[in-house]
C-alpha positions in Angstrom: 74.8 90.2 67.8 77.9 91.4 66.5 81.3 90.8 67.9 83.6 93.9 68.4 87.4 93.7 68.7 88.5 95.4 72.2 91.9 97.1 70.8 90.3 100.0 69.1 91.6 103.3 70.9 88.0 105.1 69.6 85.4 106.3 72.2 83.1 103.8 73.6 79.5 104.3 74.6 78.6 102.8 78.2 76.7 99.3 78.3 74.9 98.3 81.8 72.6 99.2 84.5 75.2 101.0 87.0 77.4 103.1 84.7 78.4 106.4 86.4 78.5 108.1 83.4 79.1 111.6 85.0 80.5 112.9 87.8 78.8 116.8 88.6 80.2 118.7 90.2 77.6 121.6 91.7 77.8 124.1 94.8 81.2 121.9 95.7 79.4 118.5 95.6 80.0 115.6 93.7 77.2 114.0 92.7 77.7 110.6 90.7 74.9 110.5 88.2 74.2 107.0 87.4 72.1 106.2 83.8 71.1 102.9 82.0 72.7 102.9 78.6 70.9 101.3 75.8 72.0 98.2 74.3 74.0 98.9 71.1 74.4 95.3 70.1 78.0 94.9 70.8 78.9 91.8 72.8 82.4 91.3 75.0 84.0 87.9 74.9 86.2 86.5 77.6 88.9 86.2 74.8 88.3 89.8 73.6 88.6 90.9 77.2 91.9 89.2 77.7 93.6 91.0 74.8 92.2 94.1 75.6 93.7 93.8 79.6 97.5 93.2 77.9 97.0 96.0 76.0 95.9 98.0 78.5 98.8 97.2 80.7 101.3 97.7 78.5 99.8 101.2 76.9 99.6 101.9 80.6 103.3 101.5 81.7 104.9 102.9 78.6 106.0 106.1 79.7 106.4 107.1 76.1 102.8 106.4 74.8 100.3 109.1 75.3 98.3 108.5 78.8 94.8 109.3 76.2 95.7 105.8 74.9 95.5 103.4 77.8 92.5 105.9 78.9 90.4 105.2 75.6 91.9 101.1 76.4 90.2 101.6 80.0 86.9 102.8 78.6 86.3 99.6 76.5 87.4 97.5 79.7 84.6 99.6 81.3 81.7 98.8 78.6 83.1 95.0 78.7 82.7 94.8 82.3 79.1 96.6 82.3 78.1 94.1 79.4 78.9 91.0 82.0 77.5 92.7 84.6 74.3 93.4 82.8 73.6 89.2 82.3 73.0 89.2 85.7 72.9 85.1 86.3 73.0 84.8 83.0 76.7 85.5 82.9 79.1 82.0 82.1 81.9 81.4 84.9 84.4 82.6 82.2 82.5 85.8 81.8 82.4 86.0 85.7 86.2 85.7 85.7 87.6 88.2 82.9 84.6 90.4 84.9 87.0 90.1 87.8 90.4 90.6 86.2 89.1 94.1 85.2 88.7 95.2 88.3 91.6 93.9 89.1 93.7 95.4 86.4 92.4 98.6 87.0 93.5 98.4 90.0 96.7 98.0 88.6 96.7 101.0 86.9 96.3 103.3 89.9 99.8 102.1 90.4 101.5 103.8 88.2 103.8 106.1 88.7 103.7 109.5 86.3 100.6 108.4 85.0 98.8 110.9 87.0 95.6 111.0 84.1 95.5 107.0 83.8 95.1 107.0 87.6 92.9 109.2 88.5 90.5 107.6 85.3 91.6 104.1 86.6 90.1 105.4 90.4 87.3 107.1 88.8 86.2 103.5 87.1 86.6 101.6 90.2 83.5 103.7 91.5 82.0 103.5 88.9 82.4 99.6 88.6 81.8 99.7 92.5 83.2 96.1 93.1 84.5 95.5 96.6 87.9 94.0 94.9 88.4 97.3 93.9 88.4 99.1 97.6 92.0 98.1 98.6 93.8 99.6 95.6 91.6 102.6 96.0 92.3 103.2 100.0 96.1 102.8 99.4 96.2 105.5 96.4 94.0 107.9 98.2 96.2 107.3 101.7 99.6 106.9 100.2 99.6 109.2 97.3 96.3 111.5 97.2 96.3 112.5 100.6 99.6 112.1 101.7 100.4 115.6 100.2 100.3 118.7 102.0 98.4 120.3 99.3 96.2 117.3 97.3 94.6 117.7 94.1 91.0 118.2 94.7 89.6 116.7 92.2 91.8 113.3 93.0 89.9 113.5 96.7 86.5 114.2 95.3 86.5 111.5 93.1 88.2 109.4 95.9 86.1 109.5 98.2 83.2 108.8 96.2 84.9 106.1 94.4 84.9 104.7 98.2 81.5 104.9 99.3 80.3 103.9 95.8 82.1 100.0 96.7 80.5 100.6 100.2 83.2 98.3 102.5 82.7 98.9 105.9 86.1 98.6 106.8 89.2 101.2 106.0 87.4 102.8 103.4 84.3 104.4 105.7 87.4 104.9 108.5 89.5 106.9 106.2 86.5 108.9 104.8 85.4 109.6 108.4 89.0 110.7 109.7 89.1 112.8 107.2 85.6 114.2 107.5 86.5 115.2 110.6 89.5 118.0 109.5 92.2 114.9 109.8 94.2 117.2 107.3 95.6 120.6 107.5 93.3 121.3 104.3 89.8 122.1 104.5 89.0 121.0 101.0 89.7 117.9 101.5 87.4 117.8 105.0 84.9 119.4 102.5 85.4 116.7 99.9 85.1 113.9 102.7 82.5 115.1 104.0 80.4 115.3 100.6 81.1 111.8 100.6 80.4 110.8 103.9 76.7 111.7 103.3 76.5 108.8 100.9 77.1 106.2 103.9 73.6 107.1 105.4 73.0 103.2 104.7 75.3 102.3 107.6 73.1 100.6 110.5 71.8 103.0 112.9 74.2 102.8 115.8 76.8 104.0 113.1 75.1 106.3 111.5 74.6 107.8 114.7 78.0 107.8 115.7 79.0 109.4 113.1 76.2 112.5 113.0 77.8 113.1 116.6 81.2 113.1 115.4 80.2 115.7 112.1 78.2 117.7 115.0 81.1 117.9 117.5 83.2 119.3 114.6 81.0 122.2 112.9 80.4 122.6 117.1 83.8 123.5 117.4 84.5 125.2 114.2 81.1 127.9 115.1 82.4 128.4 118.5 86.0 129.5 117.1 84.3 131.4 114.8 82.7 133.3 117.3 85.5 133.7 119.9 87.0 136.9 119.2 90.8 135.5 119.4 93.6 135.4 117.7 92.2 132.1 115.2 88.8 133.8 114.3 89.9 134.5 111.1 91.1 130.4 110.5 87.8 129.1 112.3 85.6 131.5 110.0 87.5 130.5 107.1 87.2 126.4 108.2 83.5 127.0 108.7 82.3 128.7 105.5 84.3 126.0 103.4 82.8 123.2 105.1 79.4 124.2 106.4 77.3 123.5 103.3 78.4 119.5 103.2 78.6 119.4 106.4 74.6 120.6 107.2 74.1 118.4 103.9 75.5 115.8 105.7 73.9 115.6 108.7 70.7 115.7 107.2 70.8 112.5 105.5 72.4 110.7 108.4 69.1 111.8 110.1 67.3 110.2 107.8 64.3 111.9 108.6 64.0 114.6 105.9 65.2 116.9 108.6 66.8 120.5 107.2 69.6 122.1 109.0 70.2 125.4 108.5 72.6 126.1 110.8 74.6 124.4 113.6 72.2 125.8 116.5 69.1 123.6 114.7 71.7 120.7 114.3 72.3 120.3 118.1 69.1 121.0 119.3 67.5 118.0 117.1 70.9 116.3 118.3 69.8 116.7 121.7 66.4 115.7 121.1 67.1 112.5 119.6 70.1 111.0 120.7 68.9 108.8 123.6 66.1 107.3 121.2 66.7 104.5 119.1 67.1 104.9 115.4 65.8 103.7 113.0 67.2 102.1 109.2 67.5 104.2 106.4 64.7 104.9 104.3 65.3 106.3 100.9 67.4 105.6 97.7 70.7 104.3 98.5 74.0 105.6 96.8 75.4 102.3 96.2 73.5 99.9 94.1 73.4 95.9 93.7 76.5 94.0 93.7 78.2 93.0 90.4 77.3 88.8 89.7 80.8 87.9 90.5 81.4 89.9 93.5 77.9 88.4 94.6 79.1 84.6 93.9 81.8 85.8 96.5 79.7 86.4 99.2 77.5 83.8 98.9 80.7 81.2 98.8 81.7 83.1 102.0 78.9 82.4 103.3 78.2 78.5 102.7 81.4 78.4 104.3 80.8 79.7 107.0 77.8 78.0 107.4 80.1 75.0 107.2 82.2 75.8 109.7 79.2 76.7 112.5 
């Protein structure tokens, strides 16, 4: 197959088998739609790779070059890193490496300061890549710049939050998306955007998963019973409600995992009550988050022979 220099600033097409090629947004809800490209017969060396990562870097920091140019830089990176990841076992140690120092130099790029464009397409292709390297960068850049604002750009903490439960780390990632889910910030859209989000960690074991429906619950709880008050906040609980009930109900039917509609919060809490004291069961059904890339896979395994070791 034919070799394909990585510096070219022209559109790429996507190569693997877990490209999010397009984020949807529809009814408030971002959906990632995720599509096998077909094989074009471009190949991605390590060396390639390598060049392509400097140039990234330093289109990236140059204030003076156009942001489009370290974007179109970050798309090949993308293809390169879905071309490795496509091998599967196949894929050489070197391979495995330069798969890694994408991830890592994206992100890099989230870093940037008054690149706004590069890093919100730098966040949007750690999602996509969904390696676990890439959740630290991504938590710090949605906690320290996205949300640290009293008015965020919503489509930063969309594609944030997805980014998140796309890598799927049980650790500050699912805690920051649940704080937030739960009206953390003065915002609603961004409770709303959390909560879209939060529906895509119905693979979480079942005591979690059930934690967390109880948490959702106790909010929309609160937020229908201020609605319905008659004081002096009506107006701010109606408001709350109507911009987060629709994720919310959305929500809390797939960390029921039982095909279960709710239509409203009364039908919520009296399944709620109904179920609670039983024991749950996994989730069934298609999971948002898909195999692990070969590198990130080598990582676990390692981590596990040593602790294996140790015992």
């Amino acid at each position: 197959m034919p070799n394909r220099k990585l510096v070219s600033l022209a559109a790429t097409r996507p190569i693997g088998t877990r490209v999010i090629a397009a984020f949807v947004i529809a009814a408030g809800v971002l959906t990632a739609s995720v599509a096998s490209a077909q094989d074009n017969g471009i190949t991605y060396t390590p060396e390639q790779i390598a060049e392509t990562l400097a140039n990234f870097k330093s289109s990236a920091k140059d204030k003076k070059q156009p942001e489009d140019d370290a974007i179109a830089l970050l798309e090949e990176l993308k293809d390169a890193y879905f071309y490795i990841a496509k091998k599967g076992d196949e894929a050489t140690k070197d391979e495995a490496k330069a798969q890694k120092s994408i991830v890592k130099t994206v992100g890099w790029g989230l870093k940037r300061r008054k690149r706004d464009q590069v890093n919100l397409e730098c966040a949007k292709a750690l999602g996509a890549m969904g390696h676990k390297d890439g959740n630290k960068d991504l938590v710090k850049w949605m906690d320290n710049k996205v949300l640290d604002s009293k008015t965020p750009n919503t489509e930063w903490v969309e594609f944030g939050f997805m980014a998140l439960a796309n890598i799927g780390q049980e650790d500050q990632a699912l805690e920051l998306t649940f704080n937030y889910a739960r009206g953390k910030h003065t915002d609603y859209s961004v409770c709303d955007k959390a909560l879209a989000a939060l529906a895509q960690w119905r693979t979480l074991n079942p005591k979690n998963r059930k934690e967390i429906f109880n948490k959702v619950l106790q909010l929309m709880q609160s937020l229908d019973s201020g609605r319905r008050s008659g004081g002096n906040q009506q107006r701010v609980y109606q408001d709350r409600y109507d911009r987060v009930k629709d994720n919310a109900m959305r929500t809390l039917q797939e960390l029921a995992g039982e095909g279960k509609g709710f239509g409203n919060v009364t039908k919520a809490t009296d399944w709620w009550k109904a179920n609670k004291g039983r024991k749950w069961e996994p989730y069934i059904g298609v999971a948002f988050r898909k195999a692990p890339a070969k590198s990130e896979k080598k990582d676990e395994e390692k981590a596990g022979e040593k602790k294996d070791e140790e015992s």
